[in-house]
Backbone of each chain as ProteinMPNN parsed JSONL, in Angstrom:
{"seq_chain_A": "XXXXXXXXXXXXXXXXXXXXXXXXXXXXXXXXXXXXXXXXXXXXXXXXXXXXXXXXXXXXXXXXXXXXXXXXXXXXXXXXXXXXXXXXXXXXXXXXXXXXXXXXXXXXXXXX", "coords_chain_A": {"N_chain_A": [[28.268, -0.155, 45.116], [28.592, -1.874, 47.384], [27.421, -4.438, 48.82], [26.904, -7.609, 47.6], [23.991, -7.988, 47.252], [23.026, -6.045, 46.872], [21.232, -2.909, 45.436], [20.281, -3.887, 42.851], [18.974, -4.747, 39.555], [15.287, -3.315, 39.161], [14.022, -4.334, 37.222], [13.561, -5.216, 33.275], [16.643, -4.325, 32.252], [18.352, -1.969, 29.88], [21.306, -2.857, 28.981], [23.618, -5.67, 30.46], [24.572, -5.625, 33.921], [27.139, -5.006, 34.83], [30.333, -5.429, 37.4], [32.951, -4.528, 38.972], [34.281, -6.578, 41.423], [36.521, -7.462, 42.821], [40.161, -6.926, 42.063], [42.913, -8.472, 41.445], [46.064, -9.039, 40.576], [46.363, -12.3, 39.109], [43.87, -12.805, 40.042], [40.213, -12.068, 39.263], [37.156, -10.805, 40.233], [34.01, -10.635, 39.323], [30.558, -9.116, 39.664], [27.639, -9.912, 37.698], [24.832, -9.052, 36.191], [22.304, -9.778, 34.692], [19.084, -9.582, 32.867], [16.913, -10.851, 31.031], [19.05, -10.558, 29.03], [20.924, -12.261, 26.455], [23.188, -13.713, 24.219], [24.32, -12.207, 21.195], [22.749, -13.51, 18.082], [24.803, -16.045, 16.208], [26.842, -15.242, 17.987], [29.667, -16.089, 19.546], [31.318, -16.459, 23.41], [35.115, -16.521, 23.466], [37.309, -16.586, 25.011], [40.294, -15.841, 26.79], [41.304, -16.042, 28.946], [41.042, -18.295, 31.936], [37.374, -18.875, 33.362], [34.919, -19.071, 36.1], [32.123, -19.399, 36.905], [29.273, -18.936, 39.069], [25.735, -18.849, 39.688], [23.545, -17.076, 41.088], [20.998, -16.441, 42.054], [17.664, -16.374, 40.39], [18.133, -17.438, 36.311], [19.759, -19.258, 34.228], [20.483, -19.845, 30.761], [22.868, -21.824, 28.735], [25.174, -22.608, 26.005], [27.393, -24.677, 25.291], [30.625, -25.312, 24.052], [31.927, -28.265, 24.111], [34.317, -30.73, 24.009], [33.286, -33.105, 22.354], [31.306, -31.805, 21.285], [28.247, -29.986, 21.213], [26.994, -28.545, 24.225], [23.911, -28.447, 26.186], [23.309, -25.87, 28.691], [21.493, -25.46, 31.8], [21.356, -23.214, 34.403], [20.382, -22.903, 37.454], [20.008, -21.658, 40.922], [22.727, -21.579, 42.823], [23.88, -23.401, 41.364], [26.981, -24.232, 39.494], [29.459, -22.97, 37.02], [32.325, -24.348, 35.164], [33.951, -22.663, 33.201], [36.685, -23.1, 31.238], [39.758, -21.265, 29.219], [39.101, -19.995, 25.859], [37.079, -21.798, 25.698], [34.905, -22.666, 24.008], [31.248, -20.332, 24.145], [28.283, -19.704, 24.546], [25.412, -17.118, 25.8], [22.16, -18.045, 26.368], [19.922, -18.143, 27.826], [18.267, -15.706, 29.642], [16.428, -15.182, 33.305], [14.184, -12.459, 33.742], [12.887, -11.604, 36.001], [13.338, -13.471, 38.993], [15.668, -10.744, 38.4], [19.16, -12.413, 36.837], [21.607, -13.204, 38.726], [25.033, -13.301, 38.664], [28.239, -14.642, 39.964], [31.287, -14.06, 38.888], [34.089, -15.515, 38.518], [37.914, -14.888, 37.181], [40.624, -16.089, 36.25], [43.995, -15.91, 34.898], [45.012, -18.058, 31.942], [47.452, -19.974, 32.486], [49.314, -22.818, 33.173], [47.885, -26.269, 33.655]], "CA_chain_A": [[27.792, -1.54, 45.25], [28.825, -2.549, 48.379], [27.521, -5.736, 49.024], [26.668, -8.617, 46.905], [22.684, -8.441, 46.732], [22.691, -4.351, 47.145], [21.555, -2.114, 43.91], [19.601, -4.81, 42.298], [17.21, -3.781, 39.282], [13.901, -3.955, 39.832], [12.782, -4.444, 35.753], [14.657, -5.181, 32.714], [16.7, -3.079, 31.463], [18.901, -2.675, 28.361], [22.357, -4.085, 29.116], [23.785, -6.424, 31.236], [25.129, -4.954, 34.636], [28.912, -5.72, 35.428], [30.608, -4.973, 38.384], [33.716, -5.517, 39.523], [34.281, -6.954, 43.19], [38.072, -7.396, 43.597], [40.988, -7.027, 40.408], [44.01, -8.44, 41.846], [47.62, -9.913, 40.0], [45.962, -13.37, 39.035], [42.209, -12.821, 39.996], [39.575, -10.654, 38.93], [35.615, -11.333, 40.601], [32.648, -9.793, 38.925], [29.194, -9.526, 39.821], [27.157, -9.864, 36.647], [23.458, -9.137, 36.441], [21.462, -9.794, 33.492], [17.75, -9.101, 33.162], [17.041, -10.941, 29.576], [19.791, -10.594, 27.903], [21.147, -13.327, 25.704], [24.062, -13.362, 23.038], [23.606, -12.059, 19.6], [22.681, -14.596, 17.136], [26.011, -16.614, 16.091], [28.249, -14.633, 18.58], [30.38, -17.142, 20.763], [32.838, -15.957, 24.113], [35.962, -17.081, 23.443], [38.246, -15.666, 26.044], [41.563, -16.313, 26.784], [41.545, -16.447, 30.813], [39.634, -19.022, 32.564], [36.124, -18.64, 33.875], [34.078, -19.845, 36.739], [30.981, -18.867, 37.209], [28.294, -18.907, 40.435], [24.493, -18.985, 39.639], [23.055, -17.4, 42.287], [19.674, -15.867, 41.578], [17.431, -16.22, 38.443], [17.801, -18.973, 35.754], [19.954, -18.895, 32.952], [20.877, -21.175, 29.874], [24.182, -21.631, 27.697], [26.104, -23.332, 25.037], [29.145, -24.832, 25.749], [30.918, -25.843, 22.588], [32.676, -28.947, 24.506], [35.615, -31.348, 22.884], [32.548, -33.617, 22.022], [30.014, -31.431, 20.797], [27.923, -28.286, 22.003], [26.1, -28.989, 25.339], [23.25, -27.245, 26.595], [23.673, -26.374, 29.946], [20.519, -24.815, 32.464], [21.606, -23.468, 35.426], [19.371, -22.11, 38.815], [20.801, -20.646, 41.951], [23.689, -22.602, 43.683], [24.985, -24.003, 40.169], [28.364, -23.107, 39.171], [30.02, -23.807, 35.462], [33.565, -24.022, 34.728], [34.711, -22.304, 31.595], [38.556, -23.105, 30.63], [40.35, -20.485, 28.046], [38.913, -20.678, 24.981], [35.956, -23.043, 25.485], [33.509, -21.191, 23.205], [30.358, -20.505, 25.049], [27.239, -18.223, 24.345], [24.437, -17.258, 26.647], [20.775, -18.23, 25.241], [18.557, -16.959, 28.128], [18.52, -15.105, 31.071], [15.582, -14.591, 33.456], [14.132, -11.267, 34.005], [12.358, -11.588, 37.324], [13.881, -12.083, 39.322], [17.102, -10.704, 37.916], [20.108, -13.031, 36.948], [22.867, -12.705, 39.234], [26.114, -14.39, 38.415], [29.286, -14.115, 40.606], [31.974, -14.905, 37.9], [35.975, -15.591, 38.897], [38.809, -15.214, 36.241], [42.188, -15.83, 36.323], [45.046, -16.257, 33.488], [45.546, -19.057, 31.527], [49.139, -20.506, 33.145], [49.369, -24.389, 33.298], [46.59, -26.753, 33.602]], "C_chain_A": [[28.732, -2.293, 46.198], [28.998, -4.201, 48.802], [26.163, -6.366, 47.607], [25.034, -8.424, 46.331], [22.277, -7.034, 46.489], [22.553, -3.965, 45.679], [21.117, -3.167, 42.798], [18.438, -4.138, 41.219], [16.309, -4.361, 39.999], [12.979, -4.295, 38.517], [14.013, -4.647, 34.719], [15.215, -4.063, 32.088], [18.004, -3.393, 30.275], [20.086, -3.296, 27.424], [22.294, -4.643, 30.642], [24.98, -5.244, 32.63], [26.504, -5.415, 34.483], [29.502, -4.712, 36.372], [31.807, -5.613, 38.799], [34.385, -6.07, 40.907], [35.892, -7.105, 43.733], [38.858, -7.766, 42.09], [42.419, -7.242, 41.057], [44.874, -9.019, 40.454], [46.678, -11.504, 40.327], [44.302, -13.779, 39.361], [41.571, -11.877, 39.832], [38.185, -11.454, 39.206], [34.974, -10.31, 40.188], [31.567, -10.067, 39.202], [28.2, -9.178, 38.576], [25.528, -10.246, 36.667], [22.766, -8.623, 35.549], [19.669, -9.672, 33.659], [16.981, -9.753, 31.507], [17.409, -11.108, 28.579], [20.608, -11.97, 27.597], [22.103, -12.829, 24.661], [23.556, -13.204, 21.735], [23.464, -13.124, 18.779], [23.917, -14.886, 16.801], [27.136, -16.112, 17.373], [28.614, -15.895, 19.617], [31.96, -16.339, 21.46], [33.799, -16.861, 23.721], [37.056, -16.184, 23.877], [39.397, -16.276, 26.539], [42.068, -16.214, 28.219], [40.325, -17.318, 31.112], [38.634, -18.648, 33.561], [35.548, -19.788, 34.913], [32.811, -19.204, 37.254], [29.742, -19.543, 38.347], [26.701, -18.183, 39.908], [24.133, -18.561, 40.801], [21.936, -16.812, 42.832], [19.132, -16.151, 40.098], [17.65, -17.569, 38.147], [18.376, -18.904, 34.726], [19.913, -20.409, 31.928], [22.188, -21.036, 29.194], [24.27, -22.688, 27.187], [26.848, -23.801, 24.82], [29.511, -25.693, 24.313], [32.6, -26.638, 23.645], [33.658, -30.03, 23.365], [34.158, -32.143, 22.111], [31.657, -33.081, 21.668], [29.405, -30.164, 21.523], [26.916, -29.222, 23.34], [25.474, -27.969, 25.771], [23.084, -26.896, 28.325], [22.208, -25.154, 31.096], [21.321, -24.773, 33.867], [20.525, -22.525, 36.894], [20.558, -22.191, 40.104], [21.471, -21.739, 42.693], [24.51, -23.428, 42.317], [26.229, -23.316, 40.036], [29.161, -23.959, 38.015], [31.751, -23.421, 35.386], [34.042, -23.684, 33.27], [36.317, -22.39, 31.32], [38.628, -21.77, 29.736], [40.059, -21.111, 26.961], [37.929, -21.556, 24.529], [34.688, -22.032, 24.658], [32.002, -21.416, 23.863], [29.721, -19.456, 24.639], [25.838, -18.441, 25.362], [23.207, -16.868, 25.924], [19.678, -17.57, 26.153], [18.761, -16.259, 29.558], [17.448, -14.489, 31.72], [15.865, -12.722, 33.897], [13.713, -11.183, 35.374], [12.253, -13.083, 38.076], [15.354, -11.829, 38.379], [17.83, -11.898, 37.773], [21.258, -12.789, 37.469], [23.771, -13.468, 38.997], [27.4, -13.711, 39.259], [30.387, -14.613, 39.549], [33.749, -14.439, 38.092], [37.004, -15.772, 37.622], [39.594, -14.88, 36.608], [43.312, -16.259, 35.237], [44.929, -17.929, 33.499], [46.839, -19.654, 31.608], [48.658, -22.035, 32.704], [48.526, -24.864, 33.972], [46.743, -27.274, 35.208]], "O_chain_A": [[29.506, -3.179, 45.834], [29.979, -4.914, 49.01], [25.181, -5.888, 47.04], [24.787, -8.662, 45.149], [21.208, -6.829, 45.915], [23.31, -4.375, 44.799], [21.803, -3.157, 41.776], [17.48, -3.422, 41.51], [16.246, -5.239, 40.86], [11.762, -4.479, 38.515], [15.175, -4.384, 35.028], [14.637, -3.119, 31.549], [18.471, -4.469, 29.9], [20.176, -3.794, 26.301], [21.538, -4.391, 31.58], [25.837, -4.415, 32.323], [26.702, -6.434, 33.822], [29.32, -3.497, 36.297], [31.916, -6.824, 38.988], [35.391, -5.396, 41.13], [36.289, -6.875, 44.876], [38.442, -8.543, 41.231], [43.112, -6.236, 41.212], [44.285, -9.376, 39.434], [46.358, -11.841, 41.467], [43.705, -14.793, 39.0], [42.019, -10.768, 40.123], [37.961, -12.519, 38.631], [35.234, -9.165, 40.559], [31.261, -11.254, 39.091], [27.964, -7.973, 38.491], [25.04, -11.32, 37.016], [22.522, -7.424, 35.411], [19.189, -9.705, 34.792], [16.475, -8.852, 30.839], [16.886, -11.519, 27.544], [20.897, -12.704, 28.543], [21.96, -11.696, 24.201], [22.632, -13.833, 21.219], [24.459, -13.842, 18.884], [24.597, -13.89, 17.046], [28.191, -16.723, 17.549], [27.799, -16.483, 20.328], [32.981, -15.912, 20.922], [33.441, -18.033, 23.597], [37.572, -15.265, 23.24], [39.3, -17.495, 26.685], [43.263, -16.327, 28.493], [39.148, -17.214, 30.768], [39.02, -18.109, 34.599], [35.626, -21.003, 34.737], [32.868, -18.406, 38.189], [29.46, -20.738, 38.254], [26.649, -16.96, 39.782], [24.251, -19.353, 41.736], [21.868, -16.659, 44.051], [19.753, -16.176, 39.036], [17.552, -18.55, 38.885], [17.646, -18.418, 33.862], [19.514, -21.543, 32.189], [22.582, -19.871, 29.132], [23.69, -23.697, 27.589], [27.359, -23.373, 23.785], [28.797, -26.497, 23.714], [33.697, -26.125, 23.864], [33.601, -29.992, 22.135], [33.949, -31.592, 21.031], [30.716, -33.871, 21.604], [30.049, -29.462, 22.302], [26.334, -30.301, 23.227], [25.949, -26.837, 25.862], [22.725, -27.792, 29.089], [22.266, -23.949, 30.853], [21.814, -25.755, 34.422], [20.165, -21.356, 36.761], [21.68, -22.697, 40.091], [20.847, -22.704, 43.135], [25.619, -23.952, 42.419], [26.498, -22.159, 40.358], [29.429, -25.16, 38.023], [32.219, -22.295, 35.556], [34.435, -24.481, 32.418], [36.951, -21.338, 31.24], [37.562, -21.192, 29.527], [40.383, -22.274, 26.721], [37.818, -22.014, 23.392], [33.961, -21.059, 24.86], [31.603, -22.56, 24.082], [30.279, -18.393, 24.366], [25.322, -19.523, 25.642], [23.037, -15.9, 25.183], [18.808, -16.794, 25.757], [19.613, -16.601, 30.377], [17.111, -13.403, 31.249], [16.85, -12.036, 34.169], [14.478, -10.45, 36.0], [11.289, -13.815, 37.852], [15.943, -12.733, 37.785], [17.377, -12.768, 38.517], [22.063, -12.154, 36.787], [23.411, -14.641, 39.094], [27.589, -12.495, 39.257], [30.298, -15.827, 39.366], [34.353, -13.391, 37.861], [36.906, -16.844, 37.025], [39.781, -13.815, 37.197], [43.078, -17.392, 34.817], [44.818, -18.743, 34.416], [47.348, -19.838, 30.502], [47.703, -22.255, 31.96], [48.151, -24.22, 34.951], [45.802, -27.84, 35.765]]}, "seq_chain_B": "XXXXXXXXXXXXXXXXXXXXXXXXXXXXXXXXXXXXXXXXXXXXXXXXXXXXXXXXXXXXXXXXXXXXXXXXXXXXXXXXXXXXXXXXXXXXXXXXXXXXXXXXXXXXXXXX", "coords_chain_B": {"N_chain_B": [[28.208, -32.844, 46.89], [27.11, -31.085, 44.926], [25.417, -28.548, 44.118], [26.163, -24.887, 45.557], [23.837, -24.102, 47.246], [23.326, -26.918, 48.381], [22.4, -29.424, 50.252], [22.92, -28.585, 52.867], [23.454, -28.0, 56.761], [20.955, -29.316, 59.419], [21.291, -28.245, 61.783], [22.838, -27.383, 64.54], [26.451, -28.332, 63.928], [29.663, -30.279, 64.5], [31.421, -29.652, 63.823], [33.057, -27.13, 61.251], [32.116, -27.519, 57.605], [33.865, -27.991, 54.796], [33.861, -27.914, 51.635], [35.639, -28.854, 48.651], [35.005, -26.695, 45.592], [36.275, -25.627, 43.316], [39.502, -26.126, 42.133], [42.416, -25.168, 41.194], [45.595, -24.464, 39.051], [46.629, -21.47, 40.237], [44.275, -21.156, 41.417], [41.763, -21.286, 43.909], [38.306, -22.822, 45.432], [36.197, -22.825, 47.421], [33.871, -23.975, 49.494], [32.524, -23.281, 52.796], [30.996, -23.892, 55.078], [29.902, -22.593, 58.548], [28.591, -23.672, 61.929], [28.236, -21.543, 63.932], [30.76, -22.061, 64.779], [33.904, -20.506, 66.15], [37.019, -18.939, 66.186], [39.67, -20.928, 67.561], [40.839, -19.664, 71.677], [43.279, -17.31, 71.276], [44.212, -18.13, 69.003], [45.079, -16.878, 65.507], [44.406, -16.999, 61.732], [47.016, -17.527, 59.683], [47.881, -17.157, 56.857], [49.838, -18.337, 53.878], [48.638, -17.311, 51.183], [46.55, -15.561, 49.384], [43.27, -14.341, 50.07], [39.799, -14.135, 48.919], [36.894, -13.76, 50.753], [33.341, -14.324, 50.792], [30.331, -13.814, 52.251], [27.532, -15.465, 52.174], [25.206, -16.587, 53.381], [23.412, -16.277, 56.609], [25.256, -15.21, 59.564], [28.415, -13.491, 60.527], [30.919, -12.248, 62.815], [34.063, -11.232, 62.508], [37.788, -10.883, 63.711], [40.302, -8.624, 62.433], [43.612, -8.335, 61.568], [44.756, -5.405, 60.795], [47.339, -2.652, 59.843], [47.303, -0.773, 60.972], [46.626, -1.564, 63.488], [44.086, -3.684, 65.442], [40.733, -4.701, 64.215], [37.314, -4.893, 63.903], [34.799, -6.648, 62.15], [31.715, -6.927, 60.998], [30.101, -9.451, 58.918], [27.296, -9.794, 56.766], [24.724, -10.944, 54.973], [26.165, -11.233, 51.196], [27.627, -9.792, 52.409], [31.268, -8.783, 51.181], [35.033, -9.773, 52.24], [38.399, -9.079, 51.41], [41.335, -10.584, 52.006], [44.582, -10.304, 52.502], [47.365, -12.092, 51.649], [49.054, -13.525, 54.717], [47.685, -11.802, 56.738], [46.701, -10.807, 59.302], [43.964, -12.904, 60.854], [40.929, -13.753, 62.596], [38.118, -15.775, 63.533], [35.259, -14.744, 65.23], [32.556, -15.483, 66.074], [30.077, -17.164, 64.416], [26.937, -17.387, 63.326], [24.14, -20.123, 63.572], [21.491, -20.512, 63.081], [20.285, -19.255, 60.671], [22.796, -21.354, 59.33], [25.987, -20.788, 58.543], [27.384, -19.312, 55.772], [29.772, -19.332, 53.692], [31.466, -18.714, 50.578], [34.388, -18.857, 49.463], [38.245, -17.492, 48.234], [40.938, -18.279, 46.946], [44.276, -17.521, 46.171], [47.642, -17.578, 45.072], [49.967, -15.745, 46.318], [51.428, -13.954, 44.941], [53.026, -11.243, 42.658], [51.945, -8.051, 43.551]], "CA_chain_B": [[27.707, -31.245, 46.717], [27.044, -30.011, 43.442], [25.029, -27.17, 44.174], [26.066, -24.16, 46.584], [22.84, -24.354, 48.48], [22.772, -27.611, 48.707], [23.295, -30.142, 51.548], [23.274, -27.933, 54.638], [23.194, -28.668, 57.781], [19.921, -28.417, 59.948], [21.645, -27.901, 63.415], [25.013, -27.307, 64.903], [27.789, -29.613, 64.109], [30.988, -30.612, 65.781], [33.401, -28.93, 63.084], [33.187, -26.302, 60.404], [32.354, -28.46, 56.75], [34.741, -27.236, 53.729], [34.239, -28.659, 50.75], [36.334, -27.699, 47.254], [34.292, -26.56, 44.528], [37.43, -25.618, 42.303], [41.295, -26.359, 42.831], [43.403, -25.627, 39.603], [46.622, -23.725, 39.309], [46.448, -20.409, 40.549], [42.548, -20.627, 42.028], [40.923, -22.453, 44.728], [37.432, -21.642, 45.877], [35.995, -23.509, 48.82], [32.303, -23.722, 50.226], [32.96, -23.153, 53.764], [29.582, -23.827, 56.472], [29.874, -22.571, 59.638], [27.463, -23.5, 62.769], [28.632, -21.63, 65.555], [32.301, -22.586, 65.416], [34.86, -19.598, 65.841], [38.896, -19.92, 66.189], [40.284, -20.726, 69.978], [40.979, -18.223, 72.023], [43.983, -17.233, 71.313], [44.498, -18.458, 67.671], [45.0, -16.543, 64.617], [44.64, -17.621, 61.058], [48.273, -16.492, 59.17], [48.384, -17.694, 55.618], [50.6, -17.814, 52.645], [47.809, -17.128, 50.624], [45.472, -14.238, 49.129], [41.599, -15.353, 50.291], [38.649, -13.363, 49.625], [35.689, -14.287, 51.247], [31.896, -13.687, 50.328], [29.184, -14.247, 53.026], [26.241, -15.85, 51.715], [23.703, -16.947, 54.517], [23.836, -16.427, 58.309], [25.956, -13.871, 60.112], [29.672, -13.441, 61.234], [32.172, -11.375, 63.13], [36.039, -11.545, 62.26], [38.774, -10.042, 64.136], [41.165, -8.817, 61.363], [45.105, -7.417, 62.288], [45.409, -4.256, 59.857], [48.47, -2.399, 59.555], [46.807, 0.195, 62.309], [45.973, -1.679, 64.481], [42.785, -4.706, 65.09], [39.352, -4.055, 63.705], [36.594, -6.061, 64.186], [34.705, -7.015, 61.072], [30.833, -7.815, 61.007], [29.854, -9.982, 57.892], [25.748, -10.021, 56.409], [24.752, -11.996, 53.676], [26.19, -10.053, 50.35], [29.094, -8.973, 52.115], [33.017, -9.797, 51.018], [36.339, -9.169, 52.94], [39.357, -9.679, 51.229], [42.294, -11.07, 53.285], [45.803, -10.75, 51.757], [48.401, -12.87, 52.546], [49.892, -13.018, 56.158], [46.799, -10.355, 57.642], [46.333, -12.377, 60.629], [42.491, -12.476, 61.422], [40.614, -14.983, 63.68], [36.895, -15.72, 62.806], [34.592, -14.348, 66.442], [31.432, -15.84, 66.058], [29.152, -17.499, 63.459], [25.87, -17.978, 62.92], [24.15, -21.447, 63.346], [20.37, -20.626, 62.185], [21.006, -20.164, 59.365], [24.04, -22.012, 58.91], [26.975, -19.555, 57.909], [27.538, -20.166, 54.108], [30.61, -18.84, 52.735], [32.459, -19.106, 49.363], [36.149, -18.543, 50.084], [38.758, -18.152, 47.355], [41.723, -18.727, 47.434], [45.066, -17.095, 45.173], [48.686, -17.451, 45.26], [50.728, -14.522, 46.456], [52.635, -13.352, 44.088], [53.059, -9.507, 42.89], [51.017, -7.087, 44.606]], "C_chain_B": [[27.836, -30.406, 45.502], [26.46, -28.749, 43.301], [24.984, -26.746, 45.359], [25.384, -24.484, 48.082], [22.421, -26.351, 48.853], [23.317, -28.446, 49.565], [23.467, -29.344, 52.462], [22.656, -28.188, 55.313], [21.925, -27.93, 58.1], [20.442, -27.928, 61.474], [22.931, -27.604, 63.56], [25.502, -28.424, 64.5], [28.704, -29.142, 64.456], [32.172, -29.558, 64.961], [32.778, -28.127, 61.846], [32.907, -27.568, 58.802], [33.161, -27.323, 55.35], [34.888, -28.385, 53.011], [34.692, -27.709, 48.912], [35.402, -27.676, 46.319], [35.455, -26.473, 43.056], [38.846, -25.827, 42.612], [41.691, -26.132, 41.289], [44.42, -24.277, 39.988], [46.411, -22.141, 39.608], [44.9, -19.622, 41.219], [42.042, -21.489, 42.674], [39.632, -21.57, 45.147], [36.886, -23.164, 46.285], [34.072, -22.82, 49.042], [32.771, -23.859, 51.6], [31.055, -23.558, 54.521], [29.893, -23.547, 57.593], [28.686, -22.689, 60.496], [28.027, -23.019, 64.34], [30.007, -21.929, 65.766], [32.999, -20.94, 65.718], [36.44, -20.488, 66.714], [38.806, -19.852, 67.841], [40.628, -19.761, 70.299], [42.501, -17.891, 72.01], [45.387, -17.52, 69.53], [44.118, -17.132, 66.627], [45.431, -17.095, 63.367], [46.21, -16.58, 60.2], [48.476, -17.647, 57.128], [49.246, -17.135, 54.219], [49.843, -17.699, 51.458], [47.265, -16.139, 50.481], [44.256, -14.931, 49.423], [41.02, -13.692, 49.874], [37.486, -13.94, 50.029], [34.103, -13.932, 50.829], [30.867, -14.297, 51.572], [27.914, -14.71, 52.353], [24.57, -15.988, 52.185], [24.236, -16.716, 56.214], [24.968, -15.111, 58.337], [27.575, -14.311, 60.61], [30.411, -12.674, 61.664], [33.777, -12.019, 63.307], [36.736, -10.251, 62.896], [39.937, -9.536, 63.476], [42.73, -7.63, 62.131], [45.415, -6.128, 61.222], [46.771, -3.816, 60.496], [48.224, -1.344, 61.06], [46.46, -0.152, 63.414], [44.512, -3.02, 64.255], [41.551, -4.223, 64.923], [38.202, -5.078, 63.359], [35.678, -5.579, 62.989], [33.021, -7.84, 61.305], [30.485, -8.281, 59.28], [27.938, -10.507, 57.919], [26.151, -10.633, 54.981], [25.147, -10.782, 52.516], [27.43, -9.953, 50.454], [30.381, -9.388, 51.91], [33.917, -9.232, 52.349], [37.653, -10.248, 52.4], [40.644, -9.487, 51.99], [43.526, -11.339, 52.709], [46.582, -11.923, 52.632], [49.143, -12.872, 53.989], [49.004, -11.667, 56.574], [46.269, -11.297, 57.759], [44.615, -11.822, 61.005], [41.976, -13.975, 62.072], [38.444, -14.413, 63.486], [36.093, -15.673, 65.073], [33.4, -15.475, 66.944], [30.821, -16.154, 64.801], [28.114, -17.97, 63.533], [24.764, -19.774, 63.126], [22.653, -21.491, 62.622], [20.056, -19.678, 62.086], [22.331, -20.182, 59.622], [24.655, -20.867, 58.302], [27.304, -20.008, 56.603], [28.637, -18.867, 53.686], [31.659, -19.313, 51.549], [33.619, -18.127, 49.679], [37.094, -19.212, 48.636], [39.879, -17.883, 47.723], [43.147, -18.334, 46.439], [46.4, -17.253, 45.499], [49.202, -16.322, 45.233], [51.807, -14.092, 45.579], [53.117, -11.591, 43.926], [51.933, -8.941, 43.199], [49.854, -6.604, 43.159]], "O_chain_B": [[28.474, -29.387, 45.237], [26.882, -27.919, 42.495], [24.363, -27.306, 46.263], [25.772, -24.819, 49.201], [21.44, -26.809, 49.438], [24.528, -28.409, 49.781], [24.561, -29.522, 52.998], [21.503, -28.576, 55.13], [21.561, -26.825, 57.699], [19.733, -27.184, 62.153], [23.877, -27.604, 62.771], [24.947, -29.496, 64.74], [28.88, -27.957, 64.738], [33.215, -28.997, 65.297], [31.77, -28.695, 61.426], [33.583, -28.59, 58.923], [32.922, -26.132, 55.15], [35.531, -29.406, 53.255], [34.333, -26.683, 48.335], [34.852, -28.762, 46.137], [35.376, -27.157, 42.036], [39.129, -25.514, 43.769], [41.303, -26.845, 40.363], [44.216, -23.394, 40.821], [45.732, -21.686, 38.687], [44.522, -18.468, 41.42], [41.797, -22.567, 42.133], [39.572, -20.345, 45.246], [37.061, -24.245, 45.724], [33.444, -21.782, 48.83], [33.62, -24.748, 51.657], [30.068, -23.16, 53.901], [30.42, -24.569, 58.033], [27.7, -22.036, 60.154], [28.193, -23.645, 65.387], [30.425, -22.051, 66.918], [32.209, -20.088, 65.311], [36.778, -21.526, 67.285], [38.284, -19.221, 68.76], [40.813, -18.838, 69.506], [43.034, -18.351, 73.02], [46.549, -17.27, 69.211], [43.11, -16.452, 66.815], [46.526, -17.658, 63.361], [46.355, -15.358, 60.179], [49.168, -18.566, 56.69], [49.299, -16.016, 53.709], [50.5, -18.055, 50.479], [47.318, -15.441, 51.494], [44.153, -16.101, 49.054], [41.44, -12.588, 50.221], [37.157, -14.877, 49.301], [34.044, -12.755, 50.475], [30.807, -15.527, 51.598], [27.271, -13.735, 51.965], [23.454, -15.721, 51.739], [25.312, -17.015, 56.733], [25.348, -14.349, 57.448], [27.802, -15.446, 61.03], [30.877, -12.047, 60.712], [34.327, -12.896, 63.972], [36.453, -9.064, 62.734], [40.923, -10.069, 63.986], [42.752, -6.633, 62.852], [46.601, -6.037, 60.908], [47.282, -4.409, 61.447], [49.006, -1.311, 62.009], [46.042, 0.598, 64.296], [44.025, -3.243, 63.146], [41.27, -3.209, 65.562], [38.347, -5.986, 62.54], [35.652, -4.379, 62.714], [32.946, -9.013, 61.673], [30.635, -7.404, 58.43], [27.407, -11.267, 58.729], [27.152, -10.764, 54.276], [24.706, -9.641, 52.646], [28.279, -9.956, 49.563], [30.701, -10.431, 52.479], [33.526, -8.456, 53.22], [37.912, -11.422, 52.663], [40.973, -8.424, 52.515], [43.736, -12.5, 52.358], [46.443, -12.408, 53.755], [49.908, -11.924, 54.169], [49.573, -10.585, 56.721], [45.697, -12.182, 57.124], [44.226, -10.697, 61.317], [42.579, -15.045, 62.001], [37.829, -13.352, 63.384], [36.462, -16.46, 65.944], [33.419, -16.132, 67.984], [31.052, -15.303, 63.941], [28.113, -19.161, 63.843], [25.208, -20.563, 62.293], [22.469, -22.305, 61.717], [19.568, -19.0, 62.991], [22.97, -19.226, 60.063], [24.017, -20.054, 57.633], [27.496, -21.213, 56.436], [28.307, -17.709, 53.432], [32.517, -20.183, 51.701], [33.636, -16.951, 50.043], [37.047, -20.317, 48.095], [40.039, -17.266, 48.777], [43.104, -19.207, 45.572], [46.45, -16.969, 46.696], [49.038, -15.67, 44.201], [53.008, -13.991, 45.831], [53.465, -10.872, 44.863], [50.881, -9.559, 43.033], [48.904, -5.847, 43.357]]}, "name": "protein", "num_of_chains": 2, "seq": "XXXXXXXXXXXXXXXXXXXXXXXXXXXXXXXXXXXXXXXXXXXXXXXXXXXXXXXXXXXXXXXXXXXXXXXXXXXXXXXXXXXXXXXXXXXXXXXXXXXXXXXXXXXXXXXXXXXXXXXXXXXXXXXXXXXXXXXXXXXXXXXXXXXXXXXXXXXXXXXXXXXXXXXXXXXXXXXXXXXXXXXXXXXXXXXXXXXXXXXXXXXXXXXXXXXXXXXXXXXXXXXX"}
């Protein structure tokens, strides 16, 4: 998987792809390509490096369990969500056609 | 500019637009547009920085300094090229329709 749009399903299938695009000392980029899939009933990420994530096909939805409350958050292609360390977050839908592509950047939790 | 695709130019402009999408300690990531600009003749970019780059829309060739020697570098939508610190490269040519769309990130050099 060369480049970015290459190796794409073409139907759903029965996990979520992951891929990883560059793993350096302080960053790690994945290309993440869902088809459907959605978090298990109750399960919430809660990950301990921060997240940013790139919408950039498809249509998803999430959960963000913010200081104020859970927010529901829709995003389509060109959105991009910031997850901090820790922000509990679960994903509710994810189209199938076309695919969901997500480009998603993490790097340690250091100082704010 | 809240979303990726949004806001681009319809024609050439005078200067390259770069606007930040993220800045926080240890991660920057940049929307870059190019229409047609590349570096002067004679310029290379040299930073104290890790970048990788992702092409999005439109086309580009980069001149990059490897360790062997210079190697010219075409970029399609999809494709990355990551650019350590101090690997001097100089951007050839870009695109103007479509507008060159790249997300550019951005890491502090630290251990290898």
């Amino acid at each position: 998987m060369d480049n970015l749009f290459g190796d794409l399903p073409t139907g759903p299938e029965t996990r979520e792809r992951i891929d990883c695009l560059l793993d350096r000392t302080g960053l790690r980029v994945e290309r993440i390509v869902s088809t459907g899939q959605a978090s298990p009933p109750g399960f919430w990420y809660d990950q301990a490096e921060h997240e940013w994530v790139l919408l950039l096909q498809g249509a998803a939805q999430l959960t963000v369990q913010m200081p104020d409350g859970e927010r529901t958050v829709r995003l389509a292609p060109g959105d991009s969500l910031e997850l901090p360390a820790h922000r509990r977050h679960r994903i509710e839908a994810t189209s199938v056609e076309p695919p969901t592509l997500w480009l998603a950047l993490f790097w340690p939790a250091g100082a704010a």
